[in-house]
C-alpha positions in Angstrom: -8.2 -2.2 -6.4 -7.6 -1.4 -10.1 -9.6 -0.4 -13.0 -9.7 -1.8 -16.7 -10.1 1.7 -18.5 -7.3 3.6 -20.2 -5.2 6.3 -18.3 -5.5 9.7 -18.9 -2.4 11.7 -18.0 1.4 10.8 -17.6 4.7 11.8 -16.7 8.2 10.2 -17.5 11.0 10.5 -14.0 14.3 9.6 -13.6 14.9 7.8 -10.3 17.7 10.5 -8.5 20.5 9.8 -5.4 18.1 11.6 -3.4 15.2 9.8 -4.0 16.8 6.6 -2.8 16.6 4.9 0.3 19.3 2.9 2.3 19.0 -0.3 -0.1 19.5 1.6 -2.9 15.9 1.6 -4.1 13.4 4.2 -4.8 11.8 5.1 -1.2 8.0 5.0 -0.8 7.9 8.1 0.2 9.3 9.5 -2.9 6.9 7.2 -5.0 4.4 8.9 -3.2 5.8 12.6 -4.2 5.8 11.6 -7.7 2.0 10.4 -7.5 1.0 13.6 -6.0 3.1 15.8 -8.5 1.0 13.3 -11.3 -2.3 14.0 -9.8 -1.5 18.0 -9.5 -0.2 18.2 -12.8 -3.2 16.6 -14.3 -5.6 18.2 -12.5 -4.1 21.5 -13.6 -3.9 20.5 -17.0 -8.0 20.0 -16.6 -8.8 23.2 -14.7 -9.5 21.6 -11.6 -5.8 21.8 -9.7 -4.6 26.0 -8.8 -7.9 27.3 -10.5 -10.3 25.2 -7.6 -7.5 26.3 -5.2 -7.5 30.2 -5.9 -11.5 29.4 -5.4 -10.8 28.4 -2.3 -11.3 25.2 -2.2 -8.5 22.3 -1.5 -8.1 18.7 -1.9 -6.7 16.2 0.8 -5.7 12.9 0.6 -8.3 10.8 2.4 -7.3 7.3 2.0 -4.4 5.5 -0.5 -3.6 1.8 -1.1 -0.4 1.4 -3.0 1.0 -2.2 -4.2 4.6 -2.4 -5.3 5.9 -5.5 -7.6 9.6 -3.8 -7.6 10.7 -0.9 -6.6 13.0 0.9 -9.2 16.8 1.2 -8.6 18.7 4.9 -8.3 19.3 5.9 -12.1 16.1 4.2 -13.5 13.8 5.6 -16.2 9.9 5.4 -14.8 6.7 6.3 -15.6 3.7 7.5 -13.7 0.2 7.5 -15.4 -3.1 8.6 -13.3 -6.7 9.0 -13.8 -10.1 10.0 -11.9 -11.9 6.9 -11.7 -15.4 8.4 -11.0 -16.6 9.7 -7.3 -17.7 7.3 -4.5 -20.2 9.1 -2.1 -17.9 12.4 -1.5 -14.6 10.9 -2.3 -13.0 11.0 -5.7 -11.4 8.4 -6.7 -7.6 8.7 -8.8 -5.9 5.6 -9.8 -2.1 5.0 -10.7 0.3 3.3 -12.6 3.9 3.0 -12.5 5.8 1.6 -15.3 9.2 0.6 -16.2 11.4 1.8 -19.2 10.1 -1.4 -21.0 6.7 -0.2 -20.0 6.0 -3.1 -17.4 3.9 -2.1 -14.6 6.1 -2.1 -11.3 3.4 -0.6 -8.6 0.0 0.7 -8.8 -2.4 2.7 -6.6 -5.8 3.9 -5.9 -6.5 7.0 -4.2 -9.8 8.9 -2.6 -9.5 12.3 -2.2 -11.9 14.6 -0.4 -12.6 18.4 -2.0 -12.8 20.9 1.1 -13.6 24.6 1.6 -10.6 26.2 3.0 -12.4 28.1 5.3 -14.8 26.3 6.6 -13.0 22.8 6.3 -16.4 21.6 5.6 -16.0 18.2 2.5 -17.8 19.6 -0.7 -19.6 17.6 -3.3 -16.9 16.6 -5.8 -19.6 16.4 -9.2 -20.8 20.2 -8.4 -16.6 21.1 -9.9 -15.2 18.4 -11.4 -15.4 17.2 -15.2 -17.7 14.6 -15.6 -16.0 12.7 -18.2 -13.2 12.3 -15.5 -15.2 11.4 -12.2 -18.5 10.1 -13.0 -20.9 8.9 -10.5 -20.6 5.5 -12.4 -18.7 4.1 -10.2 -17.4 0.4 -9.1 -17.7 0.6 -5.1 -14.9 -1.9 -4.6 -12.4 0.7 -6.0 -12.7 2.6 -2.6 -9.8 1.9 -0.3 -10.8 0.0 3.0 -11.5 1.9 5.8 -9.0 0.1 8.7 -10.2 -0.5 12.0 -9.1 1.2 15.1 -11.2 -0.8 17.5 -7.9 -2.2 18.3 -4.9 -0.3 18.4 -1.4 -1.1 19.9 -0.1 0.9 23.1 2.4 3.2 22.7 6.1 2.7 20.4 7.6 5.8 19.6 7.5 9.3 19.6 8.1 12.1 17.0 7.3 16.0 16.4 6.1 17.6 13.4 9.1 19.6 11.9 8.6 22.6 8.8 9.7 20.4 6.3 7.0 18.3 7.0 4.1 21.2 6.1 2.1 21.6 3.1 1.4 24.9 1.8 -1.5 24.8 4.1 0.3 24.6 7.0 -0.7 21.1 7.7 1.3 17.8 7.7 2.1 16.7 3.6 0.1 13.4 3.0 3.7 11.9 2.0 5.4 13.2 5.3 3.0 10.4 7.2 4.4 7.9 4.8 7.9 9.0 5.2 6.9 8.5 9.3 6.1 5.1 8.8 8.4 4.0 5.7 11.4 5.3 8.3 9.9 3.7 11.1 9.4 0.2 9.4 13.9 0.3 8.1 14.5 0.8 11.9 12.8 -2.0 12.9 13.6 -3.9 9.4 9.9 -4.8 8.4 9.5 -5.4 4.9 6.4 -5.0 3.2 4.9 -4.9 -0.8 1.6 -3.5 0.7 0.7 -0.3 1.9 -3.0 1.4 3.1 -3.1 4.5 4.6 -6.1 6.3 6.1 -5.8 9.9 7.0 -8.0 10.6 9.7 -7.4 14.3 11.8 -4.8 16.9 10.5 -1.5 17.3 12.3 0.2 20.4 12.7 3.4 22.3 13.3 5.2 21.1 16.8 2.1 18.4 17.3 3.6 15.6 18.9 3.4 12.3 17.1 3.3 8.7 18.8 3.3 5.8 16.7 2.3 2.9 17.7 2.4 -1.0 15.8 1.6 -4.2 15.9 1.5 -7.8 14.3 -2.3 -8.1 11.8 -2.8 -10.7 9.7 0.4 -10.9 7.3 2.1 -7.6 8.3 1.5 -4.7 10.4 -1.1 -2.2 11.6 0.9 0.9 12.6 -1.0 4.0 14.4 -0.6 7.7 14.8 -2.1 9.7 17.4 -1.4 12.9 18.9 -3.1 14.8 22.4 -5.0 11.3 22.4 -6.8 11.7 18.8 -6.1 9.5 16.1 -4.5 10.9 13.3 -3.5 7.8 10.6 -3.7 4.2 10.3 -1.7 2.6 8.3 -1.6 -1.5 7.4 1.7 -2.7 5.5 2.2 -6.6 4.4 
């Protein structure tokens, strides 16, 4: 899932009350707002963040595979590194790092993102805007996150609608709203999990009615979410 080459942008976080979730840790879904504040800050920092926006192109979140060795505590000093890690058919590829005031990693993450006219939603090839020294077509397949399978997916579990505060500035659902979905989901029904893959599959949108579905795979949980009877995640925890 990782790379072996050095990291190319970072930002230091304190771990706030509000970032915390009811064991006192830092939730996923607020690990996941710091990796996407990472990734925009870098890619603004390289010309390829507001500037490919304002050209009116956008980047979504495609697929994610996060692995967490401990999660910080409220009040903890962390750091989150990222890099582009080259481009795998029309993904690209970003990688992460968290580390520890001591600087010991404490969760990692590759990502792959697809660039997208805003107009006509139609995926554009990443290497026609993007600096090649960051996301060369030299690229180690295995770094792409799986693609899950939804040949079999559990019936029905619960239900929820998509609220404002779960909106990009898009007007579509925030890649770390579908974590927050699932993260909240897994406390109610206390499954614990390390592991997290996420694929984003169809766009969600104000007042869209969410059901989630789970069930028992392997060592965890595959966990669905569907809406007017399209898929729009999957997501495996372990």
């Amino acid at each position: 899932m990782t790379s072996k080459e050095p990291f190319q942008f970072e930002k230091s976080f304190e771990v706030l009350s509000f970032q915390i979730d009811p064991f006192g840790k830092l939730r996923w879904s607020a690990l996941g707002d710091l990796m996407q504040e990472v990734a925009w800050k870098h890619a603004d920092s390289r010309d390829f963040g507001q500037s490919l926006f304002d050209k009116g192109y956008m980047w979504v979140l495609s697929r994610m595979h996060i692995k967490v060795q401990r999660m910080p505590s409220w009040g903890d000093q962390i750091t989150v590194k990222t890099a582009g890690r080259g481009i795998s058919k029309i993904f690209a590829l970003r990688e992460f790092l968290v580390e520890d005031a001591e600087g010991n990693p404490i969760a990692e993450s590759m990502s792959a993102w697809l660039l997208l006219d805003v107009r006509s939603k139609r995926p554009q090839r990443p290497n026609q805007v993007l600096p090649p020294e960051l996301f060369s077509e030299n690229v180690d397949q295995g770094l792409l996150p799986e693609k899950l399978d939804t040949s079999d997916l559990p019936e029905k579990y619960a239900e929820l609608t998509v609220r404002p505060f779960d909106l990009d500035m898009n007007n579509h659902v925030n890649n770390v709203s579908y974590i927050r979905w699932v993260e909240d989901f897994c406390i109610s029904e206390g499954i614990n999990f390390s592991e997290f893959l996420i694929n984003y599959i169809s766009e969600a949108m104000l007042d869209d009615r969410i059901l989630l579905s789970a069930a028992r795979q392997n060592q965890g949980f595959l966990l669905s979410g569907s809406s007017d009877h399209k898929s729009v995640f999957l997501v495996s925890v372990k």
